[in-house]
C-alpha positions in Angstrom: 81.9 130.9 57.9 84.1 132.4 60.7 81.0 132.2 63.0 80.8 128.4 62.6 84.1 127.7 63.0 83.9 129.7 66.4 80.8 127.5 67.4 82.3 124.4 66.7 85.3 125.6 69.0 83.0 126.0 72.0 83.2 123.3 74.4 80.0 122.1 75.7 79.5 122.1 79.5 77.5 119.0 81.3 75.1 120.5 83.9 74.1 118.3 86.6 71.4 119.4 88.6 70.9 117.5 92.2 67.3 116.2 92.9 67.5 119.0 95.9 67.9 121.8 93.7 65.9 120.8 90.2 62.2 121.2 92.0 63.1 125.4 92.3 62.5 127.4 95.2 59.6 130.0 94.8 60.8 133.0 95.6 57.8 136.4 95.3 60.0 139.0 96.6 64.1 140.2 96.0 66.4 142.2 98.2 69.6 143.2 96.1 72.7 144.5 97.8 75.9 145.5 96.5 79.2 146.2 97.3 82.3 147.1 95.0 83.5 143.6 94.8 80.1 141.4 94.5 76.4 141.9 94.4 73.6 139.6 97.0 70.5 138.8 95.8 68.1 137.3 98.9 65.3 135.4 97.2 62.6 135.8 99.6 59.2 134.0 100.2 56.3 136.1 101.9 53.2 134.3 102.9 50.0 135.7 103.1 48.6 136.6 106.5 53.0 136.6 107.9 54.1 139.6 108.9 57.7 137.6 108.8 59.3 137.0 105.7 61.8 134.0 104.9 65.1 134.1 102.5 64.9 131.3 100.6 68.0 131.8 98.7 70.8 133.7 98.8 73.1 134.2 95.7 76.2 136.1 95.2 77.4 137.5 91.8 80.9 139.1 90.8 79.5 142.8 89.5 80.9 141.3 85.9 78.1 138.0 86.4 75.5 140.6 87.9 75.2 142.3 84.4 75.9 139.4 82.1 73.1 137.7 84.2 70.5 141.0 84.0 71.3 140.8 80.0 70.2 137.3 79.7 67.2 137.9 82.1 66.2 141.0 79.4 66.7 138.7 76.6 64.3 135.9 78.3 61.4 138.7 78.9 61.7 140.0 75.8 61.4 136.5 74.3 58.2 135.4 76.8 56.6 138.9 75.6 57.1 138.4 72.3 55.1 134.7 72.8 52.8 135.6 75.1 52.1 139.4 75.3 53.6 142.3 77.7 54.0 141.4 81.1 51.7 143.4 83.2 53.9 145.9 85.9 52.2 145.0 89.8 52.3 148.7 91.6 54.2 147.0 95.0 53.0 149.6 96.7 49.2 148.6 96.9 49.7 145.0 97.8 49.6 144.7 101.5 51.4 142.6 103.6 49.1 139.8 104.1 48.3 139.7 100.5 44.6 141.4 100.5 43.2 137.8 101.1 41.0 136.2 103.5 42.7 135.4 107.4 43.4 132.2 107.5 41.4 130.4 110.0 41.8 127.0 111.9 
């Protein structure tokens, strides 16, 4: 009974997302860095057949947000593999820079 009580205590938060921002930036690639005070995360984007890589994103997280944020993102996997099966683990090492595809031609 305690737990509903707390619930119904909870303020709910309106989220507005800008037209911008609500199409997602892909992102196949991320850098972390730390320092005591905050953690970066670049979201980068690597194109096949590029030996330059873009960040797309940067965001920066108070160490206390970094781990509240890698406990929701293990709750979310575990909730996708329970649905739809174990996500298979890529060996980074054996893709190569341009992918392993076909050269782009013009």
């Amino acid at each position: 009974m305690s737990s509903k009580k707390e619930n119904n205590n909870q303020k709910q938060i309106n989220i507005e997302v800008k037209e911008d921002v609500a199409s997602g930036i892909y992102s196949n690639l991320v850098i972390i860095n730390h320092s005591p005070t905050e953690f970066v995360f670049d979201f980068v984007t690597m194109m096949p057949g590029f030996s330059k890589a873009k960040v797309s994103s940067r965001i920066v997280l108070a160490p206390q947000h970094a781990k509240k944020f890698m406990e929701a993102l293990n709750k979310n996997i575990a909730t996708f593999e329970n649905q739809n099966g174990k996500i298979k683990a890529v060996d980074v090492k054996k893709i190569p820079l341009d992918f392993g595809g076909p050269k782009a031609q013009a």
